[in-house]
Backbone as a chain_set.jsonl record, in Angstrom:
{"seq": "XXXXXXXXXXXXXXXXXXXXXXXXXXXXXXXXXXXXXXXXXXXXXXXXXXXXXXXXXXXXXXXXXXXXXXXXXXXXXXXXXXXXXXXXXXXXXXXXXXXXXXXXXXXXXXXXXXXXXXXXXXXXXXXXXXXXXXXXXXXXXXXXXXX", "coords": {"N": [[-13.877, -63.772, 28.057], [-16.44, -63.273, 26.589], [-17.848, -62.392, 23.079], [-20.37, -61.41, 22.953], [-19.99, -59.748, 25.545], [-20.118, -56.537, 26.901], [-17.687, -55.477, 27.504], [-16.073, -56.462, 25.382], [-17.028, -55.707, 23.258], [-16.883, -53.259, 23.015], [-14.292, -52.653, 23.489], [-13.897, -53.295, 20.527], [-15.132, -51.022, 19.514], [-14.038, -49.001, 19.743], [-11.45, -49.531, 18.326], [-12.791, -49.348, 15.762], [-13.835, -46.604, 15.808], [-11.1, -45.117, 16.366], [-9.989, -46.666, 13.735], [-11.561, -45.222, 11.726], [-10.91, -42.799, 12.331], [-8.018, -42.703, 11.532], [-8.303, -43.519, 9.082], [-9.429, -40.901, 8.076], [-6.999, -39.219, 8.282], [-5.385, -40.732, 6.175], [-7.439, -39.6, 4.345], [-6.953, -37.212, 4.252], [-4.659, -37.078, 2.155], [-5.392, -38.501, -0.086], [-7.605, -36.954, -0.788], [-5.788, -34.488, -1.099], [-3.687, -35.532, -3.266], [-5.494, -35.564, -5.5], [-6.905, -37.999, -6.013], [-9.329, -38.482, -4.745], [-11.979, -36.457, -5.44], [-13.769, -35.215, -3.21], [-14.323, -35.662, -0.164], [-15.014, -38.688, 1.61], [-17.112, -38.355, 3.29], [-18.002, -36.104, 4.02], [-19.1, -35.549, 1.455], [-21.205, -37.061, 1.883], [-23.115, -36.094, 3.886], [-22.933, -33.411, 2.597], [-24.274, -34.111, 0.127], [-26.195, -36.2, 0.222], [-27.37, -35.704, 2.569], [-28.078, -32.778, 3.231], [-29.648, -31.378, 5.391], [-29.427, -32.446, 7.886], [-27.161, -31.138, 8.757], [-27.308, -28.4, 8.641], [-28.553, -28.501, 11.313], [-26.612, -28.031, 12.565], [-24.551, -25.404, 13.708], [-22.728, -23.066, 11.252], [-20.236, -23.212, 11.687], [-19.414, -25.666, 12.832], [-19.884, -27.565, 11.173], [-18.11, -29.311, 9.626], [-16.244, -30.548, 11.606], [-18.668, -32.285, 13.226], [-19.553, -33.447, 11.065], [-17.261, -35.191, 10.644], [-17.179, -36.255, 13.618], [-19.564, -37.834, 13.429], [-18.626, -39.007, 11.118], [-16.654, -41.068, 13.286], [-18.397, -41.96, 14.843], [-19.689, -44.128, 13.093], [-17.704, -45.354, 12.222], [-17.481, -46.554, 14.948], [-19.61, -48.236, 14.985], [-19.277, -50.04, 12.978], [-16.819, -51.244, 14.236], [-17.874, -52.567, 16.372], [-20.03, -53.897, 15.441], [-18.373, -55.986, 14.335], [-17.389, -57.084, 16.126], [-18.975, -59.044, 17.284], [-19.422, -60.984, 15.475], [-18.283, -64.591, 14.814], [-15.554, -65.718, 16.875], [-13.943, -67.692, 15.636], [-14.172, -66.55, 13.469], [-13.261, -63.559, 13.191], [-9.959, -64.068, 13.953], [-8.896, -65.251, 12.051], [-6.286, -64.202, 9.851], [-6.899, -62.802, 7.439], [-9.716, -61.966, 7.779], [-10.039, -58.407, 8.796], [-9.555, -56.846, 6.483], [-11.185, -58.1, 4.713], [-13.314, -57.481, 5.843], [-13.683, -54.562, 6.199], [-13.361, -54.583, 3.059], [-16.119, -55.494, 3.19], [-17.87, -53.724, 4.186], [-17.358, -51.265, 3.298], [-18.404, -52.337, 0.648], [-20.964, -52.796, 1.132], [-21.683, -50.133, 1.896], [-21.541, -49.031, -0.877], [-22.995, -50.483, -2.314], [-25.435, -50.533, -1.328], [-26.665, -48.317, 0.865], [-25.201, -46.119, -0.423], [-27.065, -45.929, -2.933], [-29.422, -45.518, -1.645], [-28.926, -43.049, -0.739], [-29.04, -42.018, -2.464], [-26.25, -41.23, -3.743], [-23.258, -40.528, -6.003], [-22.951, -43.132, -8.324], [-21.018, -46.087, -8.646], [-19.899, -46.849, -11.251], [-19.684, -44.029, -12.076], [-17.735, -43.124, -10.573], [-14.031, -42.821, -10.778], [-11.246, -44.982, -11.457], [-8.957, -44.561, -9.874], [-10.235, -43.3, -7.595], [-11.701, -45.371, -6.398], [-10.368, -46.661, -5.863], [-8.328, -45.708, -3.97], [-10.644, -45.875, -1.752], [-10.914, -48.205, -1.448], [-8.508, -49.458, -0.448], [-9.009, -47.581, 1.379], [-10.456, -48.946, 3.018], [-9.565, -51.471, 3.722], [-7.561, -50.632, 4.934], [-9.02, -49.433, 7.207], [-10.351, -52.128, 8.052], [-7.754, -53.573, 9.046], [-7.202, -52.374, 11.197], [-9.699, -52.399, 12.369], [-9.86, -55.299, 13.344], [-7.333, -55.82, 14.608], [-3.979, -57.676, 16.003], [-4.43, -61.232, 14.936], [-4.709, -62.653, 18.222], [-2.728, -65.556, 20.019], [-3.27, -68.539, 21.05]], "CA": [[-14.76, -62.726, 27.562], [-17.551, -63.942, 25.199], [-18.222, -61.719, 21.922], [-21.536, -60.324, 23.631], [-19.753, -59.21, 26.522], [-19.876, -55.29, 26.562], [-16.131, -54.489, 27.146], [-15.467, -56.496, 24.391], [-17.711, -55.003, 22.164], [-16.561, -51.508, 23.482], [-13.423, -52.908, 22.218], [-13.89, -53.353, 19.029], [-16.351, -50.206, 18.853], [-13.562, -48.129, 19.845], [-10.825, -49.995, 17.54], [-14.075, -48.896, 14.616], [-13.507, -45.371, 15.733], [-9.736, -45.149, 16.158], [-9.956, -46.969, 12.357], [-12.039, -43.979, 10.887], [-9.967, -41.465, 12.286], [-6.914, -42.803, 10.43], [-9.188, -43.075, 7.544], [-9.546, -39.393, 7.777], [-5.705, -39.089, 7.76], [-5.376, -41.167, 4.843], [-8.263, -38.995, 3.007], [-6.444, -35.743, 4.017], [-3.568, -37.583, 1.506], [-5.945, -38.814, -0.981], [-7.982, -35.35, -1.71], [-4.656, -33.453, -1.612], [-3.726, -35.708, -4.26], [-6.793, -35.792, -6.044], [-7.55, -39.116, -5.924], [-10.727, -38.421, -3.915], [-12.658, -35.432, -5.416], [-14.248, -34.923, -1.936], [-13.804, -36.522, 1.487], [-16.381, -39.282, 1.365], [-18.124, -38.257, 4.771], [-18.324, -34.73, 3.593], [-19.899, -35.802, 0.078], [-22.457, -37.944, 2.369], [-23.314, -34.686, 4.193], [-23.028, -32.058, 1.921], [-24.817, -34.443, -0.992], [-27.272, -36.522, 0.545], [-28.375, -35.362, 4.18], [-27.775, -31.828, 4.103], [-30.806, -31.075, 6.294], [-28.787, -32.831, 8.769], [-26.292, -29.969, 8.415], [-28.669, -27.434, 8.552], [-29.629, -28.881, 12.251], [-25.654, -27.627, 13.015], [-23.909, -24.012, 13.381], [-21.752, -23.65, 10.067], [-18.661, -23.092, 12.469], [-18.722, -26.362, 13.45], [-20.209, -28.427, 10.918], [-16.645, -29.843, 9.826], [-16.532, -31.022, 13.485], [-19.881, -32.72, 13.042], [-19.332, -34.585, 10.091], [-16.008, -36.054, 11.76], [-17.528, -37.168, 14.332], [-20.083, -38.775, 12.631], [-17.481, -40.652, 10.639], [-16.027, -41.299, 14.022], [-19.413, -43.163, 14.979], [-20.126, -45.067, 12.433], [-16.27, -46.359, 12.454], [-17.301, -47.619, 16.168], [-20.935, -49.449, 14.968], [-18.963, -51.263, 12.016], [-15.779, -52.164, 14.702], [-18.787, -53.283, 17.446], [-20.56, -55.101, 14.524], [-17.045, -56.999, 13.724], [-17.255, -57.342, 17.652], [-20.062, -60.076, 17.038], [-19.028, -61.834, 14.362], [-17.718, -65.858, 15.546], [-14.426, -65.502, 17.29], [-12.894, -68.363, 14.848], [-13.903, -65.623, 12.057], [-12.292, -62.455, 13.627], [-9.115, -64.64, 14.547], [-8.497, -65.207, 10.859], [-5.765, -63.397, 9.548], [-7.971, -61.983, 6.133], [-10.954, -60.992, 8.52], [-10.074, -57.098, 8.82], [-9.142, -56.636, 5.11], [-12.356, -58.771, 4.19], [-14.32, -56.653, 6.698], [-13.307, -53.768, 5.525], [-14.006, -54.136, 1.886], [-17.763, -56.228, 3.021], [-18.228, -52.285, 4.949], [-16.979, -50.724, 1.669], [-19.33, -53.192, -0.352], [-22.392, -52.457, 1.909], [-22.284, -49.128, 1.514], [-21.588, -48.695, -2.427], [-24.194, -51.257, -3.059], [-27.216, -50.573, -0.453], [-26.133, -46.944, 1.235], [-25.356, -45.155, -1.596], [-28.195, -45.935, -3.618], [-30.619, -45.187, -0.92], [-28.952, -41.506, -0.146], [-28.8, -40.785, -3.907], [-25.244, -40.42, -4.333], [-23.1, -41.356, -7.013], [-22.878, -44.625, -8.568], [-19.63, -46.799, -8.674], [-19.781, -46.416, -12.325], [-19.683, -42.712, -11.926], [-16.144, -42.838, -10.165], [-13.039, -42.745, -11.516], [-10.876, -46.424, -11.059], [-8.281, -44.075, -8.487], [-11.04, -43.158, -6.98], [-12.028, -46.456, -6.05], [-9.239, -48.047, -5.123], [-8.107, -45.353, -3.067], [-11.572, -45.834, -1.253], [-10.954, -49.974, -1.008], [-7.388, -49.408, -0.028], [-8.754, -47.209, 2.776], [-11.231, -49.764, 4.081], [-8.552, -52.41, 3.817], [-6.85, -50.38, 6.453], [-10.143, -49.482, 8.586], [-10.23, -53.245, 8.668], [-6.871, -54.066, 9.634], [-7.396, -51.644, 12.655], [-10.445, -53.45, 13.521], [-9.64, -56.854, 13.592], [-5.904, -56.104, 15.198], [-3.495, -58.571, 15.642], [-4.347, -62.083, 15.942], [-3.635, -63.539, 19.195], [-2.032, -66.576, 19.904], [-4.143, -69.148, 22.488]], "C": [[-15.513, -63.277, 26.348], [-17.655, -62.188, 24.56], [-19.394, -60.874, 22.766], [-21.315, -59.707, 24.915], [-19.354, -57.561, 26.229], [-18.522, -54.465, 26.608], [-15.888, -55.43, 25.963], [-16.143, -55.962, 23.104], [-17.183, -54.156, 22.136], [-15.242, -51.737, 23.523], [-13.017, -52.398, 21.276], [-14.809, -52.024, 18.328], [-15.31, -48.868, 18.925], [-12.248, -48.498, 18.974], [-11.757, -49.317, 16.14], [-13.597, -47.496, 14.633], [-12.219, -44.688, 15.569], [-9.4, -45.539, 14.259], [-9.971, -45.545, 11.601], [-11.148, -42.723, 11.173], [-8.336, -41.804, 12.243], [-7.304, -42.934, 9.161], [-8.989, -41.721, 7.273], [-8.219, -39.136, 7.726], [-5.058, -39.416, 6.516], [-6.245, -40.294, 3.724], [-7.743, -37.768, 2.81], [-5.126, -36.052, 2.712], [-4.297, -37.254, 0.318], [-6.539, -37.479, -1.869], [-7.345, -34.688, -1.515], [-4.075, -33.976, -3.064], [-4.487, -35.671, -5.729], [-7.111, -36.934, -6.497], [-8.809, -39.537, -5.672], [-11.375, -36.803, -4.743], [-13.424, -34.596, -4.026], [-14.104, -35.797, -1.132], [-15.415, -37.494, 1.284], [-17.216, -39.095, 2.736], [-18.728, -37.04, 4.161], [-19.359, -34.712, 2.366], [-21.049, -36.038, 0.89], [-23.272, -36.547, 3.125], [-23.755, -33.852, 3.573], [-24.492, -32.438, 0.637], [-26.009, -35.306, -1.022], [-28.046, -36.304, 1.883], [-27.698, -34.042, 4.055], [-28.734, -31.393, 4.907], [-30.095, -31.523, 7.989], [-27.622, -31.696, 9.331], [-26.861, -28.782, 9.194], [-28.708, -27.335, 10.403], [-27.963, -28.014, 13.442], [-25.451, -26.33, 12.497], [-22.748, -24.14, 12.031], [-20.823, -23.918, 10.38], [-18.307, -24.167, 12.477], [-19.295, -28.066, 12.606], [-18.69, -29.606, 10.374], [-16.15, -31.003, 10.935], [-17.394, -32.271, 13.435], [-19.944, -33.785, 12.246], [-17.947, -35.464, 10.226], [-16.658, -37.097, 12.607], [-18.727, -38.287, 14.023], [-19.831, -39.583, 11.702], [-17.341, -41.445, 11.842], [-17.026, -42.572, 14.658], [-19.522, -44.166, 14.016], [-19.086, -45.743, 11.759], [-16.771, -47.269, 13.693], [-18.252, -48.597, 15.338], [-20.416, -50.449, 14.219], [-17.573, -51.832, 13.126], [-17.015, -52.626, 15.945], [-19.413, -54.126, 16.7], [-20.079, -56.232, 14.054], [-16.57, -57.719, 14.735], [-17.801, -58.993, 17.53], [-20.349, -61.296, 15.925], [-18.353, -63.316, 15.263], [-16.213, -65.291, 15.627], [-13.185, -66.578, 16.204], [-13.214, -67.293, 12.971], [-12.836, -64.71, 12.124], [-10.755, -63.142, 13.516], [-8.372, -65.067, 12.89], [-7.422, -64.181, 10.213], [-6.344, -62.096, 8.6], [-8.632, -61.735, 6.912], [-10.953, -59.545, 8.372], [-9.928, -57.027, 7.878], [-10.769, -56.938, 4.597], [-13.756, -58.047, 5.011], [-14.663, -55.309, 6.406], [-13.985, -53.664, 4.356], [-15.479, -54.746, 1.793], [-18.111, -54.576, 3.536], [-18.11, -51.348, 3.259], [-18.564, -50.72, 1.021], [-20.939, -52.804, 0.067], [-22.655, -51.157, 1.489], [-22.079, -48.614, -0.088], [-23.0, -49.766, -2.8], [-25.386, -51.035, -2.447], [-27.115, -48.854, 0.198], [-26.391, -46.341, 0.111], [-26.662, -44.897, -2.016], [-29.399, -45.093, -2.669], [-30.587, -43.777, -0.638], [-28.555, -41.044, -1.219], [-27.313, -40.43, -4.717], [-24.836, -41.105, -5.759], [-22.951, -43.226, -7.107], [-21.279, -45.11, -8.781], [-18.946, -46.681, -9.735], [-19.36, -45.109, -12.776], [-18.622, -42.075, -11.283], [-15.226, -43.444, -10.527], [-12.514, -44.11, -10.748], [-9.969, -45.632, -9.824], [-9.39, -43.737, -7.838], [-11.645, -44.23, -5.733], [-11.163, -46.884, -5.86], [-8.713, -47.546, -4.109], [-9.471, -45.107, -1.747], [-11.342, -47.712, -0.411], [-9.59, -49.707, -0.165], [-7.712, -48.732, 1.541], [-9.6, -48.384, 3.911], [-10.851, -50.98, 4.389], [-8.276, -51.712, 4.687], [-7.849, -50.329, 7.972], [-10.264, -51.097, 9.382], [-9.143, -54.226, 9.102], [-6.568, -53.415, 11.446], [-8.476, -52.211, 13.414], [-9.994, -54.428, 14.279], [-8.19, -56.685, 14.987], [-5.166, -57.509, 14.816], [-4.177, -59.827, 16.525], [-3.946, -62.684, 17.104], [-3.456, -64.944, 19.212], [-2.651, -67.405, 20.886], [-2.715, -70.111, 22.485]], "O": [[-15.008, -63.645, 25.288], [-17.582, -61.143, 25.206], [-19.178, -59.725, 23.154], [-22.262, -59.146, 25.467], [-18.433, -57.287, 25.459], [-18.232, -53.382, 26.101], [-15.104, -54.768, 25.283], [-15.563, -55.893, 22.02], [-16.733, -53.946, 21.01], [-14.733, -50.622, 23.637], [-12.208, -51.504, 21.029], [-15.126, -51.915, 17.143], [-15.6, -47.834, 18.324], [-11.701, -47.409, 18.797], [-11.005, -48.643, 15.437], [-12.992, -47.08, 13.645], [-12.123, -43.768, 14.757], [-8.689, -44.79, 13.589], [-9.047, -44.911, 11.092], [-10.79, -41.868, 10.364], [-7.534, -41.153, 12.912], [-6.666, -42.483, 8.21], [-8.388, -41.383, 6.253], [-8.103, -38.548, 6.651], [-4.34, -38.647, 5.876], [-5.932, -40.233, 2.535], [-7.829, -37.149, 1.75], [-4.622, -34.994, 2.336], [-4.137, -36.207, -0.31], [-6.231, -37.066, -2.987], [-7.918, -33.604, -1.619], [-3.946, -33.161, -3.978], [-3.956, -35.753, -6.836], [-7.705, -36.906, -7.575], [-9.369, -40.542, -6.109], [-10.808, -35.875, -4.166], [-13.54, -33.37, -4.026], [-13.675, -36.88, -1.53], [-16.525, -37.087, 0.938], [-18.017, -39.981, 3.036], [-19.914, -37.025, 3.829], [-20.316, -33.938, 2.337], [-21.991, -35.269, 0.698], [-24.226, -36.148, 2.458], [-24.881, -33.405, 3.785], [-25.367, -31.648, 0.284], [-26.784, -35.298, -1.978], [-29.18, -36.717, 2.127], [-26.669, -33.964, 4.726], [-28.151, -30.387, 5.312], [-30.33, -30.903, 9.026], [-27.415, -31.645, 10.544], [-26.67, -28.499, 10.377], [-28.876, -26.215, 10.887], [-28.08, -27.593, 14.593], [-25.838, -25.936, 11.397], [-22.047, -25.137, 11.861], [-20.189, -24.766, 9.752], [-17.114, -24.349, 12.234], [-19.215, -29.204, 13.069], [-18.5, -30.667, 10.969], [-15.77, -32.162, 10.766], [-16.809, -33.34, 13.611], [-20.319, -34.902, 12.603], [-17.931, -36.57, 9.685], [-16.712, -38.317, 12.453], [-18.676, -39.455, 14.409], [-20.455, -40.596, 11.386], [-17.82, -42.574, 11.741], [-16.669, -43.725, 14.899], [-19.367, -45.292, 14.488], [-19.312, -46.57, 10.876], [-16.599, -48.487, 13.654], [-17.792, -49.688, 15.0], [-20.759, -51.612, 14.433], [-17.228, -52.978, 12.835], [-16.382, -53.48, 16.565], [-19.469, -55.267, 17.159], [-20.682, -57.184, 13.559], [-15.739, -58.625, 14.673], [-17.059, -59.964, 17.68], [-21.22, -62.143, 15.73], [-17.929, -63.083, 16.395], [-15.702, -64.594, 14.751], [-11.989, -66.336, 16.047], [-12.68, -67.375, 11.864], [-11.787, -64.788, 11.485], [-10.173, -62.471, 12.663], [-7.143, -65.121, 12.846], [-7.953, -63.08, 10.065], [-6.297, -60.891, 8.847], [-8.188, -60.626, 7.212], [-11.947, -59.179, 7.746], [-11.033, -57.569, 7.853], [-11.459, -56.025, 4.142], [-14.941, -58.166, 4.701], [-15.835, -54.934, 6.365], [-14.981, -52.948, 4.26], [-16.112, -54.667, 0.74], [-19.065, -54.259, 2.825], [-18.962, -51.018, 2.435], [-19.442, -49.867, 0.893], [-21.862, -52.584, -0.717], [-23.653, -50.904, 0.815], [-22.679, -47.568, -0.336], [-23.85, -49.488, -3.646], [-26.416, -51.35, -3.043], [-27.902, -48.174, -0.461], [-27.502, -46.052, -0.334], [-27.338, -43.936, -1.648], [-30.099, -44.173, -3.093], [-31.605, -43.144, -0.357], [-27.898, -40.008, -1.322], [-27.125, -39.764, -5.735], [-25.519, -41.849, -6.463], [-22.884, -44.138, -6.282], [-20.443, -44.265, -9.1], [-17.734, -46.469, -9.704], [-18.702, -45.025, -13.813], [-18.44, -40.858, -11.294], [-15.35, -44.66, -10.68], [-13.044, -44.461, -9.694], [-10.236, -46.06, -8.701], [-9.203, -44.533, -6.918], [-11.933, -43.97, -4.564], [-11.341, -48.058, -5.534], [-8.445, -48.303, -3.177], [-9.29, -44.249, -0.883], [-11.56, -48.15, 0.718], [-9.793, -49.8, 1.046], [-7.113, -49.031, 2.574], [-9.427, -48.583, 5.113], [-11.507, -51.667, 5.172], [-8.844, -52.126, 5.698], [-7.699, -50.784, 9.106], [-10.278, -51.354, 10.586], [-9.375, -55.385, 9.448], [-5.982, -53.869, 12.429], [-8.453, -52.488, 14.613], [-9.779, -54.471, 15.49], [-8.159, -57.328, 16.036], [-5.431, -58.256, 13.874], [-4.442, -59.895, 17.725], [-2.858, -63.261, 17.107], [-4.073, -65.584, 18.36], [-2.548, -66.807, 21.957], [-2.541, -70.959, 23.36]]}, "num_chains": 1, "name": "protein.A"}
């Protein structure tokens, strides 16, 4: 199976999604603790696209913004799809994938949808944010196999 082959993409796009929705288990932890002031999908939603919102019934926006975590867990595990196979195969890869997904969106994301700045959140805040995308990317990657 080569990297551009579509089950293995669809793979790794569904390893992306499976990720995020243990993310969201982990965040139900985090903002019970208050570690997280808000669920970071929900912030992205509520704080920079609500028009997007808007386009949903209120019933089910909850729903909505899930699953739109749930996507854009697959595009970053289909994007990790495509990466060289002697990268993935690396033990560090998912961890390092993870916090480059993190890194992408605090440094280029954010900015562009207004939210806060990095500066502007608390150090638990942030670590329980890296810590989760350390796990998103240990769910990507999986375990190395063995040739």
């Amino acid at each position: 199976m080569t990297r551009n082959d579509p089950l293995h993409i669809g793979t790794y796009a569904l390893r992306g999604a499976i990720a995020a929705m243990a993310m969201t288990g982990m965040r139900v932890v985090t903002v019970g603790l208050n570690l997280l002031p808000k669920d970071p999908p929900e912030e992205i939603f509520e704080d920079a696209l609500p028009q997007f919102l808007e386009l949903v019934p209120r019933e089910y926006r909850d729903e909505a913004i899930e699953l739109a975590h749930w996507g854009y867990g697959a595009v970053g595990g289909a994007t990790f799809a495509l990466l060289p196979a002697a990268l993935r195969r690396h033990p560090w890869s998912g961890p390092v994938y993870g916090i480059g997904t993190w890194s992408f969106f605090e440094g280029v994301l954010a900015p562009m949808l207004g939210l806060r700045k990095p500066s502007e959140r608390s150090t638990s805040e942030r670590a329980a944010i890296i810590v989760d995308h350390v796990f998103y990317g240990l769910i990507v990657a999986g375990r190395p196999r063995r040739r």
